[in-house]
C-alpha positions in Angstrom: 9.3 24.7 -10.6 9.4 28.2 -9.7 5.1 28.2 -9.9 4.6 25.3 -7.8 7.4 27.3 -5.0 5.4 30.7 -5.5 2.2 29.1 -5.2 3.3 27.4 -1.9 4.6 30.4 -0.4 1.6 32.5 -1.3 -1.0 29.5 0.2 1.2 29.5 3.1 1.5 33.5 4.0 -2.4 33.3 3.4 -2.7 30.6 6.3 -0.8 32.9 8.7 1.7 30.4 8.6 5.5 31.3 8.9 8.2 28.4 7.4 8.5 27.1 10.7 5.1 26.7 11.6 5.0 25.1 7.9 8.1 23.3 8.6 6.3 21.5 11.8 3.1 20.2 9.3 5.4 18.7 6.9 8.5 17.5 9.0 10.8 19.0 6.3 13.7 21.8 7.4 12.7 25.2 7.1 15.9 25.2 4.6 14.6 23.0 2.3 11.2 24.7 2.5 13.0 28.4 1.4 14.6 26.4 -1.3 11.3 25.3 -2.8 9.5 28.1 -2.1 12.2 30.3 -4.0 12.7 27.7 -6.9 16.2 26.9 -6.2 15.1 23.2 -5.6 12.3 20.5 -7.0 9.8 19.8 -4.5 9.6 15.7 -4.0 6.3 13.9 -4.2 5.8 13.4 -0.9 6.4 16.7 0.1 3.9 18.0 -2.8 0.9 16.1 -1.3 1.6 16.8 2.5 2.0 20.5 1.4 -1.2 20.1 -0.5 -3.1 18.1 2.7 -1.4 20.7 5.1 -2.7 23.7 3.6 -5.8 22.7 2.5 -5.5 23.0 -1.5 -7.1 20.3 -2.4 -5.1 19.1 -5.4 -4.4 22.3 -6.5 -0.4 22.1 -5.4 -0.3 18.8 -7.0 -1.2 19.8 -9.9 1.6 22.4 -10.1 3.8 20.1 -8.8 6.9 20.0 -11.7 7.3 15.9 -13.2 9.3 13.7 -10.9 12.2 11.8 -12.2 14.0 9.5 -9.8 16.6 11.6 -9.3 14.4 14.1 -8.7 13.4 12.4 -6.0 16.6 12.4 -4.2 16.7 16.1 -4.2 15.4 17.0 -1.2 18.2 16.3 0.7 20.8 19.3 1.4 23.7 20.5 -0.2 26.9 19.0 1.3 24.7 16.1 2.0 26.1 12.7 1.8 25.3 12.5 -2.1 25.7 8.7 -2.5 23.4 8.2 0.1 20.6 5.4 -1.1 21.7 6.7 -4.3 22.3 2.6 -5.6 18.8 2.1 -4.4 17.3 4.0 -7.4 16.9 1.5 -10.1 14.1 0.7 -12.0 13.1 -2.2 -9.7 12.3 -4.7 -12.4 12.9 -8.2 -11.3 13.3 -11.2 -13.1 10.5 -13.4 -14.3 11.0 -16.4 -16.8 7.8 -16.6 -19.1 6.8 -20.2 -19.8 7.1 -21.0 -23.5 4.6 -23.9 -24.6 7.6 -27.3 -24.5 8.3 -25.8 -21.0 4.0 -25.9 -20.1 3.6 -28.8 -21.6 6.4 -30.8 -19.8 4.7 -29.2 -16.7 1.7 -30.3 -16.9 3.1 -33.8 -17.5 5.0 -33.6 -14.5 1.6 -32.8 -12.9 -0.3 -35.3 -14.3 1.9 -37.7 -13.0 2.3 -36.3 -9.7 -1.5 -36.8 -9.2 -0.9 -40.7 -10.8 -2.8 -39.4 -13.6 -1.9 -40.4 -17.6 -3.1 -39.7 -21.1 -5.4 -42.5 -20.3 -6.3 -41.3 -17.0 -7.6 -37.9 -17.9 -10.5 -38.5 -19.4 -11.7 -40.7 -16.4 -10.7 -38.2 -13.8 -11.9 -35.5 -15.6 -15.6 -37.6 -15.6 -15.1 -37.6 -11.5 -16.4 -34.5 -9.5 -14.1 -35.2 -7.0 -11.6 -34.3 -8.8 -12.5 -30.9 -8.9 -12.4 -30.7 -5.1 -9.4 -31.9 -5.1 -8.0 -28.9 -7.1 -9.6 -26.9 -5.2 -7.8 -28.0 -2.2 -4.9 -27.3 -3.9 -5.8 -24.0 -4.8 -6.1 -22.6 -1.2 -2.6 -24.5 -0.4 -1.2 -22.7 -3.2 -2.6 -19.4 -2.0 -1.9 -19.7 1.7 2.0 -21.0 0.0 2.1 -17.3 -1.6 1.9 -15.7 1.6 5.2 -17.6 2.9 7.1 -17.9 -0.3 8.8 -16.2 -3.4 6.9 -15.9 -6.7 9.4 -17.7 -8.6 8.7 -20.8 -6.4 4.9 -20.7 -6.6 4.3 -19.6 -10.0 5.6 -22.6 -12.0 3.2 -25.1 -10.2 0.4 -23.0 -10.4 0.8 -22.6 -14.3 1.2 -26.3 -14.6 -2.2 -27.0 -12.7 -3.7 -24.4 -14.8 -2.6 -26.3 -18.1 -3.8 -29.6 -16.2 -7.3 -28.0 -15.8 -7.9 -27.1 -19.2 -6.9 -30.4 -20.0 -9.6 -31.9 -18.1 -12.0 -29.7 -19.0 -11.1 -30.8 -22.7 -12.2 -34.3 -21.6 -15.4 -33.5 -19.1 -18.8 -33.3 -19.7 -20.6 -30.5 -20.2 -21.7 -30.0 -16.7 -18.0 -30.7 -15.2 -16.7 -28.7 -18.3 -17.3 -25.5 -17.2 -16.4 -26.0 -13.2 -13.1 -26.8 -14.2 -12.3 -24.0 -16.4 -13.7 -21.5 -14.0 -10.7 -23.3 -12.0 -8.3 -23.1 -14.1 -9.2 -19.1 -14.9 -8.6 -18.7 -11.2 -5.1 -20.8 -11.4 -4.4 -18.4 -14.2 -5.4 -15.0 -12.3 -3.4 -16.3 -9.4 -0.7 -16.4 -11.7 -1.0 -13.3 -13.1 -0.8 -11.9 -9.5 2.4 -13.8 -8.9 3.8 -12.4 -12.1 3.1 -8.8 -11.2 5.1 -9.9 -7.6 8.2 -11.2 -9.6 8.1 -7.4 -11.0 6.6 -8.5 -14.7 3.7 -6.3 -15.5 2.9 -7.5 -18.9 3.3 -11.4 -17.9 0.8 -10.3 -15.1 -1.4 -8.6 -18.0 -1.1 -11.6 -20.2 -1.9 -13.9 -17.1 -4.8 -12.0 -16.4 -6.7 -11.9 -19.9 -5.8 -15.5 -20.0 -8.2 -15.8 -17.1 -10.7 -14.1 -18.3 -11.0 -16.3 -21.6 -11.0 -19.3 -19.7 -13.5 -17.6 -17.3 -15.6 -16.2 -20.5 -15.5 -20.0 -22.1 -17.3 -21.5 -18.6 -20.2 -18.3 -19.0 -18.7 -16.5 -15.7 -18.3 -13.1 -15.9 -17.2 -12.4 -12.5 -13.6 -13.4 -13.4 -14.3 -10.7 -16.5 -14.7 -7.8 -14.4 -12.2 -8.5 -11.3 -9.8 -8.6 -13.7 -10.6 -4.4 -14.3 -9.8 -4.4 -11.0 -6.5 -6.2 -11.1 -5.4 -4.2 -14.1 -6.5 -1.1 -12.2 -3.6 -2.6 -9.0 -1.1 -2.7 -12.2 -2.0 1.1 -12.7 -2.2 2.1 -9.5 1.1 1.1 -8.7 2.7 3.0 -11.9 1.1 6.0 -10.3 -1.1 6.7 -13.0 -4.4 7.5 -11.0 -6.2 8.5 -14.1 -5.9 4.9 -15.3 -7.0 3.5 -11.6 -10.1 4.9 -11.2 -11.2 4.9 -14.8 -11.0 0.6 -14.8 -12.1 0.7 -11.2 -15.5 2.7 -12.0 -15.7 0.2 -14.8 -16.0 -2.6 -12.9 -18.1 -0.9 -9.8 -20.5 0.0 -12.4 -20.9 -4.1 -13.8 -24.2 -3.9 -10.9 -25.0 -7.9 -11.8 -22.0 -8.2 -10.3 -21.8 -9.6 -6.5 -21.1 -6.9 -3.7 -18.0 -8.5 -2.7 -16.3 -7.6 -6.7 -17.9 -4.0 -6.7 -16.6 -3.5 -3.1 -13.4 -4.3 -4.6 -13.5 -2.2 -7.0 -14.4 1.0 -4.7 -11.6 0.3 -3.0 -9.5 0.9 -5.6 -11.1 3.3 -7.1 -10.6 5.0 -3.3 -6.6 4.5 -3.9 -6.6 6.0 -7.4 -8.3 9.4 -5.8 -5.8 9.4 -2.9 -3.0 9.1 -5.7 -5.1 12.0 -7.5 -4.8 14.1 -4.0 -8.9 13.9 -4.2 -9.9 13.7 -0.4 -13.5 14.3 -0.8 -14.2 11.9 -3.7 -11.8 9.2 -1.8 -13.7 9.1 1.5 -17.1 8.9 -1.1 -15.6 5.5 -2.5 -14.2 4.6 0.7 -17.8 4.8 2.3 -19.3 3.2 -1.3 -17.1 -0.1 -0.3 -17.8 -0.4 3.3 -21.7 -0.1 2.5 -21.4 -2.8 -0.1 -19.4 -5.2 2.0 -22.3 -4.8 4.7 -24.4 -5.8 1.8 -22.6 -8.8 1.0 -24.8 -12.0 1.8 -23.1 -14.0 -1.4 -21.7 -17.7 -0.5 -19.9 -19.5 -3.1 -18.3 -23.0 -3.3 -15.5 -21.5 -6.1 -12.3 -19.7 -4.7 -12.8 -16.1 -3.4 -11.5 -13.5 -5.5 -9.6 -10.8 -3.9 -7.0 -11.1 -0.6 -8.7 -13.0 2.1 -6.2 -12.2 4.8 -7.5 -8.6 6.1 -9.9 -8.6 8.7 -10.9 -5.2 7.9 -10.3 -4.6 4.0 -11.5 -0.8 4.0 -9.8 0.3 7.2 -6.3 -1.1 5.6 -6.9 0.7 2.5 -8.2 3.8 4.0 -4.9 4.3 6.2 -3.2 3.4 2.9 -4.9 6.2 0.9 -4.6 8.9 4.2 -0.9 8.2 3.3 -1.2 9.0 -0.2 -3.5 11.9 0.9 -0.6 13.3 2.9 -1.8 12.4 6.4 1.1 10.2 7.8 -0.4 10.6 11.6 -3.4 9.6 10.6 -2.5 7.0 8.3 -0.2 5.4 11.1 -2.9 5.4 13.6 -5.4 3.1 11.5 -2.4 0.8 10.1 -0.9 0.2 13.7 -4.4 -0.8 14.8 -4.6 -2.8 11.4 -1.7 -4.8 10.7 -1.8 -6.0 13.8 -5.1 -8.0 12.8 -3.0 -9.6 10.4 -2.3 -13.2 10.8 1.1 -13.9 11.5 0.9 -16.6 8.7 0.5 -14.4 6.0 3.6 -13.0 5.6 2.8 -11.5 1.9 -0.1 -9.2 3.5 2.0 -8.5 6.4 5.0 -7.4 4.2 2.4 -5.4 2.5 0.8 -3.2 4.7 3.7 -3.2 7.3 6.0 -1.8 5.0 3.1 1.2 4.4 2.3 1.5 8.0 6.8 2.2 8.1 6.7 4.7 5.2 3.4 6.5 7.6 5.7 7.0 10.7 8.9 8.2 8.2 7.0 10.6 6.7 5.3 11.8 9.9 9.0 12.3 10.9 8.9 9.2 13.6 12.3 7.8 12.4 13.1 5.4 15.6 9.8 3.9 14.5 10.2 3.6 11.2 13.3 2.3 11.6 12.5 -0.9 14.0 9.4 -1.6 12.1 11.4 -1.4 8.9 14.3 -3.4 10.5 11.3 -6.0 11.8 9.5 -6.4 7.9 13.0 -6.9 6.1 12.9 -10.4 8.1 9.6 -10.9 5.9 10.2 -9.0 2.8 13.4 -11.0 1.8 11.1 -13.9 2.0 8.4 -13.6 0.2 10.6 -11.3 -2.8 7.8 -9.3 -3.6 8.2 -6.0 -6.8 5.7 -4.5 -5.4 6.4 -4.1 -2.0 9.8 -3.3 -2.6 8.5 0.0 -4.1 7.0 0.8 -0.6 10.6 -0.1 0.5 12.1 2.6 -1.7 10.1 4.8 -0.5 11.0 4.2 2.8 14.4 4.4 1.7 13.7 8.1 0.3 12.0 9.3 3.2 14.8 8.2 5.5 17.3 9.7 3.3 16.4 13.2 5.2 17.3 11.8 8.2 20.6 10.4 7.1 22.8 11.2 9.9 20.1 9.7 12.5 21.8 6.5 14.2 18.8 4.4 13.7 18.7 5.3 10.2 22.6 4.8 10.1 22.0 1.2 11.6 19.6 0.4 9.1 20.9 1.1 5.8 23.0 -1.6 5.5 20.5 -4.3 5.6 17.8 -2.1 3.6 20.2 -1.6 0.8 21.5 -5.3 0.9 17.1 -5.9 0.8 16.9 -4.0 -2.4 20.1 -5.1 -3.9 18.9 -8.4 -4.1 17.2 -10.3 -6.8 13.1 -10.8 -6.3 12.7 -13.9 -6.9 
């Protein structure tokens, strides 16, 4: 503790700056910079990497930076400081998911079968029909655009009995219907596994995942094979272990028979895990990597896109995300204004998503009344859609406000944000 604060003060005195100059960058007190500086107190995360941003160290304050636990991160508020303050809001943030044992799948996908007038008999003739398999595909983008406007927990049982329904058929098809419907089905399943990582169940969202690469690896695609290094790497990415993130992220950029539109993908995240690293240079790099390959993308296919298709501009939302992560909260709010509001108002997951990021960019950059309204806005959406993963942005949010504690905006907030991350996810 007492490195990283020696470190900081000597990178600050060396920029001419004095604690109140510093205290400006940063939007923390002067006070709480003297009681880092002289070791009395554990810097928070967030502080580490706009220190690191502000002064131009280029990771190499993060990497003194002491480990974080989460009461850590509540330190950064004073002495004599309301100490129960957001205090109940640091959990572990699991949520409940209910894993689907094979009597429960199987009923399922007889409840499905029969919902589409469909029997034991029936199967193999449907499963003979390629219009079947547009029919499941229509259900497929329902069930999608449903996940924007709805909890986990209500889409994730249907879409698990479809993808048991698919296999099924493909049990029955012919060869040349065989293999469209378990590229279908793998899609069903990495829905699913998406869904699950919402509810807040990281290995049901593992599991998912590999499940939807076997079925994808039976039907001779490997494009399911390597997104799925790229929806691990989201897993990673949001257990902040960038090490992890860009390592599976480079692995799937480098598959090159791979469409631009997967590798793109991948370079995005790959972009995420060097903002989460504090890497500016090699973030922009990947940044730049996934816009050029985007540009490059001429692909059309008739199968279900992989990856969100609700951001106009992909690479501009993830660059103000990472600019946050960089410890540029101006700069990050400027792009995610300008970019959430391209959002369609339909997709209330995505909004959720990146709105509660642009909120955290305007806390940290020490805009409270704006953070606070746009917060107050998003918990409308959030407590729909009961998303894990955007309820850590929430916390964050949460910890960031706790500096400005005694603000009446903040004040008028806290009871609805707390009753937001009191309740269950799905």
């Amino acid at each position: 503790m007492g490195t990283f604060g020696a470190e900081l003060r000597r990178m600050r005195m060396a920029a001419g700056l004095s604690l109140a100059q510093l205290s400006d960058l940063v939007h923390y007190s002067k006070g709480h910079l003297s009681k880092i500086e002289n070791g009395s107190k554990a810097p928070s995360a967030k502080l580490v990497q706009m220190s690191d941003a502000a002064l131009g160290a280029n990771g190499a304050l993060r990497s003194l930076a002491p480990a974080q636990s989460l009461e850590a991160q509540f330190s950064e508020m004073d002495e004599g400081d309301d100490e129960v303050w957001f205090m109940n809001l640091a959990d572990d943030g699991n949520s409940w998911f209910h894993p689907v044992d094979r009597r429960e799948a199987l009923a399922m996908t007889a409840s499905s079968l029969l919902g589409f007038g469909l029997s034991s008999q029936g199967l193999s003739a449907t499963a003979k029909e390629p219009t079947a398999l547009e029919v499941f595909r229509g259900l497929f983008d329902q069930f999608r655009s449903l996940g924007q406007t709805a909890s986990p927990g209500a889409v994730l049982p249907p879409v698990i009995a479809q993808t048991h329904v698919l296999r099924a058929l493909a049990a029955q098809a012919d060869r040349d219907l065989r293999d469209e419907f378990l590229v279908l089905g793998a899609r069903f399943a990495e829905y699913a596994g998406w869904m699950a990582q919402e509810s807040g169940n990281d290995q049901a969202a593992l599991w998912w995942t590999a499940k939807a690469v076997r079925m994808a690896t039976a039907s001779n695609d490997r494009e399911l094979a390597v997104y799925a290094l790229v929806r691990r790497a989201l897993v990673t990415l949001y257990r902040e272990d960038s090490e992890q993130t860009i390592r599976l992220a480079r692995q799937a950029k480098e598959s090159r028979e791979m469409p631009s539109r997967i590798r793109a993908l991948a370079a995005q995240r790959e972009a995420q895990g060097h903002a989460l690293a504090g890497n500016y240079k090699a973030c922009l790099e990947s940044l730049e990597e996934a816009r050029n390959l985007l540009d490059d993308t001429t692909e059309k296919s008739r199968r279900p896109v992989l990856g969100s298709v609700n951001l106009p501009d992909a690479v501009s939302m993830v660059t103000g995300w990472c600019l946050y992560e960089l410890g540029m909260p101006e700069k990050a709010s400027e792009i995610l204004d300008v970019e959430v509001a391209k959002i369609s108002p339909q997709a209330l997951r995505s909004r959720a998503r990146f709105g509660t990021r642009q909120a955290l960019a305007h806390a940290a950059a020490g805009q409270v009344d704006h953070a606070c309204a746009l917060t107050t806005d998003l918990l409308r959406i959030t407590d729909v859609v009961a998303s894990a993963t955007i309820t850590t942005d929430l916390r964050r949010i949460a910890r960031e406000l706790s500096r400005w504690h005694t603000h009446p905006a903040v004040r008028e907030l806290y009871p609805a944000l707390t009753a937001s991350l009191s309740s269950p996810q799905v």
